[in-house]
C-alpha positions as a Markdown table, in Angstrom:
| # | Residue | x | y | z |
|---|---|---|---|---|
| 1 | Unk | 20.7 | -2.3 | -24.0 |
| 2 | Unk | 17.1 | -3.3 | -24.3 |
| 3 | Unk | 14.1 | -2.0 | -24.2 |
| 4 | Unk | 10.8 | -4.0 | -23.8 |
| 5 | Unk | 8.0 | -2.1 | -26.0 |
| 6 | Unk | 6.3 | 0.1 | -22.8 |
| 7 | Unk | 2.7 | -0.9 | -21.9 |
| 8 | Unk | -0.3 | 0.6 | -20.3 |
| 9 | Unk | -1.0 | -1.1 | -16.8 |
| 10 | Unk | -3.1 | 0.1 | -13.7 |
| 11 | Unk | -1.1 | 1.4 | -10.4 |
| 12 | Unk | -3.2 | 0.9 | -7.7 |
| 13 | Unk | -2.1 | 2.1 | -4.1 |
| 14 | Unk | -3.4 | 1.3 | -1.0 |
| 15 | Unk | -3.1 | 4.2 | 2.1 |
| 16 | Unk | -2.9 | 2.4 | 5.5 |
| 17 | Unk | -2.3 | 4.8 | 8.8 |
| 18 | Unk | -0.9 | 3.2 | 11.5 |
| 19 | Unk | -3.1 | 4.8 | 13.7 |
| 20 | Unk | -5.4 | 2.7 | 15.9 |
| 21 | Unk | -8.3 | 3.7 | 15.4 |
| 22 | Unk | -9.8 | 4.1 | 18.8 |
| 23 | Unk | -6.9 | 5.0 | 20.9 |
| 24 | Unk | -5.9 | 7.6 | 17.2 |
| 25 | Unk | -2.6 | 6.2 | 18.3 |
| 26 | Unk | 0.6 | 4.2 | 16.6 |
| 27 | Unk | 0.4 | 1.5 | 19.3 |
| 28 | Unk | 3.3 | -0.4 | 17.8 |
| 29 | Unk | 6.9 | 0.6 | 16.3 |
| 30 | Unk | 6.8 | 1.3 | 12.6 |
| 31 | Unk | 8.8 | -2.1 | 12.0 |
| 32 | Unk | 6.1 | -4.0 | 13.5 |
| 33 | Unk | 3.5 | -2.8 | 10.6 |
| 34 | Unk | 6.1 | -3.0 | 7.6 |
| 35 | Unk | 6.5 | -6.8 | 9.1 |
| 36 | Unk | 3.1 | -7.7 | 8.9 |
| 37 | Unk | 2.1 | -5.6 | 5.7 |
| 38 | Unk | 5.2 | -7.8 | 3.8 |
| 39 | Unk | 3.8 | -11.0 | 5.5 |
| 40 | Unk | 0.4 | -10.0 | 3.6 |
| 41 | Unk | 1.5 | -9.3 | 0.0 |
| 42 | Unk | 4.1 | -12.5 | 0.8 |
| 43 | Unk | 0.8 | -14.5 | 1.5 |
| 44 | Unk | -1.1 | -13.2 | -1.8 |
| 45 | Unk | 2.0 | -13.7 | -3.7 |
| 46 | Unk | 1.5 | -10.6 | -5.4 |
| 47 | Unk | 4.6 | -8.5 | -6.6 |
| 48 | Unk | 4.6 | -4.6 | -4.5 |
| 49 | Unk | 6.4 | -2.2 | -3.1 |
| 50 | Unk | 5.8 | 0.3 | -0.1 |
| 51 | Unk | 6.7 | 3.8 | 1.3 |
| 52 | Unk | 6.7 | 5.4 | 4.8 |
| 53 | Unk | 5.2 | 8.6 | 4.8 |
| 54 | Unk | 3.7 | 11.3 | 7.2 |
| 55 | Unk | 0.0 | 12.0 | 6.3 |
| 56 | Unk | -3.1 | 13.7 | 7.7 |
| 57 | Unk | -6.5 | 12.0 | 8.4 |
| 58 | Unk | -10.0 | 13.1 | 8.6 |
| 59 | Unk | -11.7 | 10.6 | 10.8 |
| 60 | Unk | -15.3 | 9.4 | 10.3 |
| 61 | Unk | -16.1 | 11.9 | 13.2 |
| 62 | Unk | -14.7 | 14.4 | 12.0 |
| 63 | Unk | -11.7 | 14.6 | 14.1 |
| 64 | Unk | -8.2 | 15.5 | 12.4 |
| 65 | Unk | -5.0 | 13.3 | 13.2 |
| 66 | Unk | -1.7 | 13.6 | 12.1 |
| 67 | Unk | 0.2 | 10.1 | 11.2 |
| 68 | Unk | 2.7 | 8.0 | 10.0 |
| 69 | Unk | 1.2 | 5.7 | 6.9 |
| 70 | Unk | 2.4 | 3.3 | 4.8 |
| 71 | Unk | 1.5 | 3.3 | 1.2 |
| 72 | Unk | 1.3 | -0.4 | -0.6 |
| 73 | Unk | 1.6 | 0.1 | -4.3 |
| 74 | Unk | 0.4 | -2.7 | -6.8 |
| 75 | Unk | 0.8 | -2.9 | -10.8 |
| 76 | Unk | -2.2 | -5.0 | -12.6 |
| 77 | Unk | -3.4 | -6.5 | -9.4 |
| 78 | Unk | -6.6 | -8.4 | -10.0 |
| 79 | Unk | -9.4 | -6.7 | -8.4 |
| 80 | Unk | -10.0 | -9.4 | -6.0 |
| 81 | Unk | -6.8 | -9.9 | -4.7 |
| 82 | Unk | -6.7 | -5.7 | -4.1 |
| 83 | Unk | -9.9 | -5.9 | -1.8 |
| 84 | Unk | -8.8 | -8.7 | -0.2 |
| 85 | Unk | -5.6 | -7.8 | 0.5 |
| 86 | Unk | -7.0 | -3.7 | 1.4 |
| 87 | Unk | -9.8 | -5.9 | 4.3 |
| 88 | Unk | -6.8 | -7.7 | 5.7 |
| 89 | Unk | -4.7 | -4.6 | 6.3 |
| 90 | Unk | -7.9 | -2.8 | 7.7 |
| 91 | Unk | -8.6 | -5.5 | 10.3 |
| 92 | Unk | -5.1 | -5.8 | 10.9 |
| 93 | Unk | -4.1 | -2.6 | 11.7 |
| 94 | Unk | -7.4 | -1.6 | 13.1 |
| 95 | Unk | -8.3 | 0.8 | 10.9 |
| 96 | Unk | -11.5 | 2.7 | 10.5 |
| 97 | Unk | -10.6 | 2.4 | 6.6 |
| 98 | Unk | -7.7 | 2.4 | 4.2 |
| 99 | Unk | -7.5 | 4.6 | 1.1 |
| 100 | Unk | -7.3 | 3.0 | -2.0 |
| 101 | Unk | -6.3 | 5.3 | -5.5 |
| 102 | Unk | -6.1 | 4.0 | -8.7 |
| 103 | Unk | -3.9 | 5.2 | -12.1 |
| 104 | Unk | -3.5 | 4.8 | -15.2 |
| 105 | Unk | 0.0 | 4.1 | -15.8 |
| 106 | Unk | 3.0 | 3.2 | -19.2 |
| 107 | Unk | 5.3 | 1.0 | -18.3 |
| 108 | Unk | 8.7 | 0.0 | -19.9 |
| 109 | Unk | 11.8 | -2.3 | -18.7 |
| 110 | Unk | 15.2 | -2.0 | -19.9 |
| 111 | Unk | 17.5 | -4.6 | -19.4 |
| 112 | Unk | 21.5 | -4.1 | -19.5 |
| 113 | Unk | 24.3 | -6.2 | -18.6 |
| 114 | Unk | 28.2 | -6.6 | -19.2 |
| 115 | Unk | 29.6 | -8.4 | -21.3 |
């Protein structure tokens, strides 16, 4: 087995409801958004992963909605390409705004194979 000495690297996630944010509803199936949030990162050639998950919104108005989100996650993404890439999925998905949270995270790979 081995172990690549663990480093310190920033985790950056981006929040994006599916929510429209006039109608405050999904007007598309989830599918539809995980296709065109891949198609994004694909396009920035940037390495990520995602979740699905339920989440709660305070809109700029004040009104609460309830919705499905999908949460991008991005290690050591320039700054640039995290903006960009957070404005694409806002006018995409007709947001009002996505979240964006940022971590300090240590990172390690370990590597294995049969001989």
């Amino acid at each position: 087995m081995q172990r690549r000495k663990a480093e310190a690297m920033v985790e950056t996630k981006i929040y994006i409801g599916l929510n429209d944010s006039v109608t405050k509803t999904q007007l598309f199936e989830t599918e539809k958004y995980i296709s065109l949030l891949r198609n994004v990162c694909y396009a920035y050639k940037t390495p990520f992963s995602f979740g699905v998950e339920e989440g709660g919104y305070i809109h700029e108005n004040g009104d609460y909605t309830r919705e499905t989100t999908l949460v991008l996650t991005l290690i050591d993404a320039e700054r640039k390409i995290l903006d960009e890439i957070a404005k694409d999925l806002c006018t995409f998905f007709h947001q009002e705004s996505v979240m964006i949270t940022k971590g300090h995270v240590e990172a390690y790979f370990i590597s294995e194979t049969l001989d």
